[in-house]
Residue, then its C-alpha position, 0 to 999 in steps of 0.5 A: x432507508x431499510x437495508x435489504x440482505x440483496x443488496x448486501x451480498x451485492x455489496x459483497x461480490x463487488x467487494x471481494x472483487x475489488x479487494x481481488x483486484x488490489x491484492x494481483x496489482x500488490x504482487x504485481x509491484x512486488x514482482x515488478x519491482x525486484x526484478x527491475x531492482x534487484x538489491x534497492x527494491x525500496x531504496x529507487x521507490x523512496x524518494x516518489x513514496x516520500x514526494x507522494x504519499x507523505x502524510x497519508x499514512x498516519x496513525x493515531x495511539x496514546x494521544x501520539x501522531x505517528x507517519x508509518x511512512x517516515x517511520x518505516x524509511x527511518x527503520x533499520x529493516x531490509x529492502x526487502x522488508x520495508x517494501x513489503x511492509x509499505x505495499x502490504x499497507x499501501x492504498x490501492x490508489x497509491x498502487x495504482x498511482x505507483x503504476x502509472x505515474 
């Protein structure tokens, strides 16, 4: 199958508009989420993070498997940090399960 330079750029503007789509609904839960939960922003989502998501975030380096999950609820960051950190690498499935569950 050749590919043609149309179907590319289509490829493209479907592309940005999703990755369009999936960074509002980050702000969205960021925003969302300190305002219902102003000082335990991560601390109320941890336990369906946990429930949901555990295994899905894993990183292979040096031969090692690691959970950034677990590694980032076992972190000594802020609130603040780690729900930034989880939706920054949050899946825009997970958000939208988040959302909607």
């Amino acid at each position: 199958m050749k590919t043609n330079i149309n179907d590319i750029i289509e490829f493209s503007k479907i592309y940005k508009r999703v990755m369009d789509i999936e960074l509002r609904l980050k702000d969205r839960l960021k925003f969302v989420l300190t305002a219902t939960y102003p000082d335990k922003m991560f601390y109320k989502l941890k336990p369906f993070i946990l429930e949901k998501f555990k295994g899905r975030y894993k990183k292979f380096t040096k031969g090692q498997e690691r959970d950034q999950l677990l590694d980032l609820v076992n972190s000594n960051k802020s609130e603040e940090e780690k729900l930034d950190r989880f939706i920054d690498m949050a899946y825009l499935s997970d958000v939208l399960l988040i959302l909607t569950d």
